[in-house]
N, C-alpha and C positions, 0 to 999 in steps of 0.2 A: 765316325768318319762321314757317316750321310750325314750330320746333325750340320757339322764343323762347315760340309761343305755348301749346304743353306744359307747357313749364317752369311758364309761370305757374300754368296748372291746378294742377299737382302740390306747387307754392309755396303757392297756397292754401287746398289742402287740409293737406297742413301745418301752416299757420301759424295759421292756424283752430280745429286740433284743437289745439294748445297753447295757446294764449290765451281760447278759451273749454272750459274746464278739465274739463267732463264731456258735453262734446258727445261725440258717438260716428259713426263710418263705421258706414254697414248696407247690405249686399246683400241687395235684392230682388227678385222676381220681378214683371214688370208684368202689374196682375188684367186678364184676360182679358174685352174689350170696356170697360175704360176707355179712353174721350177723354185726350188731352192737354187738356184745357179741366177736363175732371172734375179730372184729377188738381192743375192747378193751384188748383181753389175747393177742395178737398181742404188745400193749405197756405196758404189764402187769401193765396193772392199772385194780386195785379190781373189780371185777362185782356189789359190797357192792354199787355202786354210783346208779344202775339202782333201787335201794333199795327205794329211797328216791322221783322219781316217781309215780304219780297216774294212773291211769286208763288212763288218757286221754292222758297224754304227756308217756305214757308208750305206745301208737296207735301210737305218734308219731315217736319214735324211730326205729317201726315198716317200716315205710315211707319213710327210706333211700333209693335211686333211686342208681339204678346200672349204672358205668360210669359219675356218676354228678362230678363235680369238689368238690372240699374241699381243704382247706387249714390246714398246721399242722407249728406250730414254734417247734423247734427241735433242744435241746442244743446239744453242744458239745462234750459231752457225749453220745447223743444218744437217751436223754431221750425226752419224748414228755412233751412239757410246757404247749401248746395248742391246740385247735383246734377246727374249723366251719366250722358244716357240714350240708350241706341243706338238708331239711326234706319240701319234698310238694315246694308251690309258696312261704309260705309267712314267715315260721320261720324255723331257723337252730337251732343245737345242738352247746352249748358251753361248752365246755370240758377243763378244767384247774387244772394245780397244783397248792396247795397253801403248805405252810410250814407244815398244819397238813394232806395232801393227796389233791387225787381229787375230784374236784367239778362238775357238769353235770347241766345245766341251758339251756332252752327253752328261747331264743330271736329273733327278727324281723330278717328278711331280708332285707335290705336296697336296691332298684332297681328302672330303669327308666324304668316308661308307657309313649307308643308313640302311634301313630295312623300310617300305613304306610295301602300304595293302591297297589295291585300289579295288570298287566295288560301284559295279556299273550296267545298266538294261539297255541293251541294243537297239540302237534307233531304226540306222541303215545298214551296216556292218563291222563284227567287229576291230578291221582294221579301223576305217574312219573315224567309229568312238570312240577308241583310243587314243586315235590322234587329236581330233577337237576336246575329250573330254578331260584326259591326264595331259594332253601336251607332250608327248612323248612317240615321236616318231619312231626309234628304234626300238622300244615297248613292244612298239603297233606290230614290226614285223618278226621280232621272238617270237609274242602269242600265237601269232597265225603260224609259222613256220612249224613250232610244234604241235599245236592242236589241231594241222591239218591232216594228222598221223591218225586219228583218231575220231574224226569229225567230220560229218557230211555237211562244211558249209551253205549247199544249198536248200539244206530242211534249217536252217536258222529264219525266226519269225519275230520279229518287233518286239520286244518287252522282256526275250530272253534274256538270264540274268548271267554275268561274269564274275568271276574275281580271278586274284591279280597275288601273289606275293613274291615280291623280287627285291635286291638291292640295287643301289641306283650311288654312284660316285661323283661326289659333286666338287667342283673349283673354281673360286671365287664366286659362286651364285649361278652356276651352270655347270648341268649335268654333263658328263663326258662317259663317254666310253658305250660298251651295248650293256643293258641291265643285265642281271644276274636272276633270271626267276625261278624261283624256289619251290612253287607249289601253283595250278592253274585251276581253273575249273570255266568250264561253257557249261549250262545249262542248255536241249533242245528236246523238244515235244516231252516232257516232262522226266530226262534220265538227262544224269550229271555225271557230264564224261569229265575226270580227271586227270592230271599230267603232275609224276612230281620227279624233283629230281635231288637224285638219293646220294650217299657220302662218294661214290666211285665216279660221280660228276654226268653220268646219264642219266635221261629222263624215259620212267616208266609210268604205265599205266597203272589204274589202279588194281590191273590184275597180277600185275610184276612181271610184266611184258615189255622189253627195250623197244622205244617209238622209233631211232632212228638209226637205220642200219647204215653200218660201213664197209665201203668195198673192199679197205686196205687190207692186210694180213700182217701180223709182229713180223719186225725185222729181224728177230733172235727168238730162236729157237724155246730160250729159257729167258724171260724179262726181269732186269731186277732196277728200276728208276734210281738214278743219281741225281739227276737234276730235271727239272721239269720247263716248258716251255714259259719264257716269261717275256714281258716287255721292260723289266727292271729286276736286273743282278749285282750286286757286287763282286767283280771276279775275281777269285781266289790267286792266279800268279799277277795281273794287272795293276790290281787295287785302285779300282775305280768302276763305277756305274757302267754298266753295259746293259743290252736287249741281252738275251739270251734266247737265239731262235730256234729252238729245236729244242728233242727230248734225250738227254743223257741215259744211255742204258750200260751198266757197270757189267764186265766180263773180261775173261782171263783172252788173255793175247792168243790170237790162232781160232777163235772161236769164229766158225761159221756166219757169214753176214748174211741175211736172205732179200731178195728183192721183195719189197711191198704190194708188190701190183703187175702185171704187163705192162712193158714198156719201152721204148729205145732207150741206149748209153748214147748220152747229149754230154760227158765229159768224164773222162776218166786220166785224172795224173795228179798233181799236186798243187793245191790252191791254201797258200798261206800259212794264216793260223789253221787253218782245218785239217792241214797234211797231207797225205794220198785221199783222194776223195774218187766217188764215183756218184753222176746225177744221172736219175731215169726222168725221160719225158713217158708223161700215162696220158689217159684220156679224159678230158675234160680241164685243159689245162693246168692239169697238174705236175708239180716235179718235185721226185722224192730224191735226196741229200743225204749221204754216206760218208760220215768223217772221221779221221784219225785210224784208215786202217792200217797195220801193217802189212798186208800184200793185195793187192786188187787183181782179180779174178775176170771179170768183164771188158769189153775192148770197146770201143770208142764204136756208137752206129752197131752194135752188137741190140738185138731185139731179145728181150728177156721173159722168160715167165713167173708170175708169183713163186713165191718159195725157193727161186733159183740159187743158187751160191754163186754171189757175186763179188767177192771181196773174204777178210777177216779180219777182228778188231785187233786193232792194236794201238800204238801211244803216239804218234808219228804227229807233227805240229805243235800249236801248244797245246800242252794237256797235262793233266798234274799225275794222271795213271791209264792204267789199258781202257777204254770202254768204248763204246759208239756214239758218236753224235748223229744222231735221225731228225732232219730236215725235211717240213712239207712247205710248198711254196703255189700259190692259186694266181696265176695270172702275174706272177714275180713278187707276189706280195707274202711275205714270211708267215703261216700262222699255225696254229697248237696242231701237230700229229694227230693227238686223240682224239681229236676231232672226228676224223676220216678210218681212223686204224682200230680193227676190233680186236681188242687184248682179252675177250673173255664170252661165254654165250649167250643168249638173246635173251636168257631171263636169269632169276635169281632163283636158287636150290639153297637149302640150309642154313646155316648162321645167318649167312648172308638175306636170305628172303623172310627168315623172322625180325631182323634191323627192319630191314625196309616195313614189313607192314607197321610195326610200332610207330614207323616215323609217319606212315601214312594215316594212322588215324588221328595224332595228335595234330596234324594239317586238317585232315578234312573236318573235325570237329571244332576247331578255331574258324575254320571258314563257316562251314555252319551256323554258329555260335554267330558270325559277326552278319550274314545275312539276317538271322529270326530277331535281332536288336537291330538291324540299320542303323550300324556302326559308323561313325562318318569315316571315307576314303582319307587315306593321307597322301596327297598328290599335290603336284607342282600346278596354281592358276596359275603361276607366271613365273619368270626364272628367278625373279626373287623375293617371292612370297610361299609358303609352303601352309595348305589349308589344312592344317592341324593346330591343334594348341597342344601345350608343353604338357597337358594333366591325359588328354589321347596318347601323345606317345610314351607315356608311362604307361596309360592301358595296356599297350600292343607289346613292349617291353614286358611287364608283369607275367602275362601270358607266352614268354619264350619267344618272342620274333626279336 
């Protein structure tokens, strides 16, 4: 179905620029604090299209990133035929005329995931080396973010050595989205503070100690994941590409909803697809999303405490069976729950913390390993050049990355 529905894209674009004979494809960058609303009275195509959006791909729209590239087919005329504009990592807006007006359609991203290692000595700091030396500004503020968990930045001295293991999603010859780092290391006054991050998606130290705590608490009592937060689903009654903002947690109707956090009810009744809902505003601009219960408990401007019963799951909107949809929102911007919400304790016990060190020594001794050889880094000089050759990344491959 996603295959089918590429093809058409890339059919149209196509088909389009042959038959109308001097239309042209343009890559541009999108101006910095333009609306999706500007840019459509911009090609005066009707606002009537944003009509025909729900809730969720209506957040999407929202998601346009300032400066992202997009591409627009553009006849001859002047008029706009099409256009694909990325919204988040993982779906762009498809924007098209047909004979009776335009059409506005939520489709995949198409992109390559790699694994690259970068391996680098501190000039002036590790944000800044990062930035001038990989070219990667959102690199630059993972590493910092996590390794200030763990790291007295200001005992870092000239010549301390870093590395780097992350994946990084690239489209059309530029990287998108924030990397994915796998495994860190700062070296200072001569102890190698480590950061990895293990299969349950946190990052521990090397003692098996979680770096970054969350204030949230589960929303259910008992967790059992149905569906996870994504920026590209294919939805099961819909049939077609949607975000999916929030984390699905599967449980029997009547079961207990808990509040996440203290906080005011900023809505409680019924919104849509999501059915009886209830949103808390928390602190620090946050707002936690309650959907598909069958009876809401909390009243409108009702001040809540963690763990309170505020509601119970049930099937109410669309929904293909009983469960809860858990919604976190930062400033109105949708993103992952698990981020913020602790489903488990600050370290690893048992099965669990014997994974974890296995995986930590087969990290730190590939790092090792690629430090005592001065491995070359595989990192982007430029968006599209990649300082590697094809027999390196067989190396890093060979060895499990």
């Amino acid at each position: 179905m996603r295959s089918i529905g590429l093809r058409r894209v890339v059919v149209l674009l196509l088909l389009l620029s042959t038959i109308t004979f001097a239309a042209k494809v343009k890559r541009l960058a999108w101006v910095n604090g333009m609306s999706f609303k500007t840019y459509l009275q911009k090609h005066n195509v009707p606002k009537t299209v944003l009509d025909e959006l729900d809730e969720d791909d209506a957040l999407i729209v929202s998601d346009v990133e300032n400066c992202r590239s997009y591409y627009e087919l553009i006849a001859s005329t002047g008029v706009l035929l099409q256009a694909l504009i990325p919204v988040g990592e993982e779906l762009q807006l498809h924007l098209y005329k047909t004979h009776r007006g335009y059409k506005l359609e939520v489709i995949p991203i198409e992109y390559q995931e790699d694994t690259y290692i970068a391996l680098l000595k501190i000039d002036s700091s590790p944000y800044g080396d990062i930035v001038k030396k990989i070219k990667n500004r959102r690199l630059a503020n993972e590493f910092t973010r996590l390794l200030k968990h763990s790291v007295n930045f200001r005992t870092i001295k000239k010549g301390d050595p870093l590395a780097i293991v992350y994946t990084q999603k690239m489209r059309l010859g530029q990287p998108i989205g924030v990397p994915n780092i796998k495994a860190a290391m700062l070296e200072t006054a001569g102890k190698k503070h480590y950061v990895f991050k293990h299969t349950d998606h946190k990052y521990y130290d090397e003692n098996g100690k979680v770096l970054i705590k969350k204030y949230m608490r589960r929303p259910l009592n008992h967790i059992r994941i149905t569906s996870k937060f994504t920026k590209r689903r294919f939805h099961p009654v819909l049939k077609r590409w949607k975000a999916h903002h929030g984390t699905d947690f599967g449980a029997k109707r009547g079961t207990p909803i808990l509040a996440a956090a203290d906080g005011k009810v900023i809505f409680a009744g019924r919104k849509g697809g999501y059915g009886k809902v209830i949103k808390i505003q928390h602190k620090d601009n946050y707002v936690t999303l309650y959907a598909h219960q069958s009876r809401l408990k909390a009243k409108l401007g009702e001040y809540v405490s963690a763990g309170q019963v505020i509601g119970y799951v049930g099937n109410t909107g669309r929904s293909t069976g009983a469960h809860l949809h858990f919604g976190l929102y930062k400033n109105g911007r949708a993103i992952d729950p698990m981020q913020m919400v602790k489903f488990s304790t600050d370290g690893l016990t048992g099965k669990g913390k014997r994974a974890f060190i296995a995986r930590k020594r087969k990290y730190t001794k590939i790092i090792d390993e690629l430090f005592k050889n001065q491995t070359p880094s595989q990192v982007w000089n430029t968006v599209n050049d990649i300082g590697v050759s094809p027999e390196m990344k067989n190396y890093y491959q060979n060895r499990g990355w």
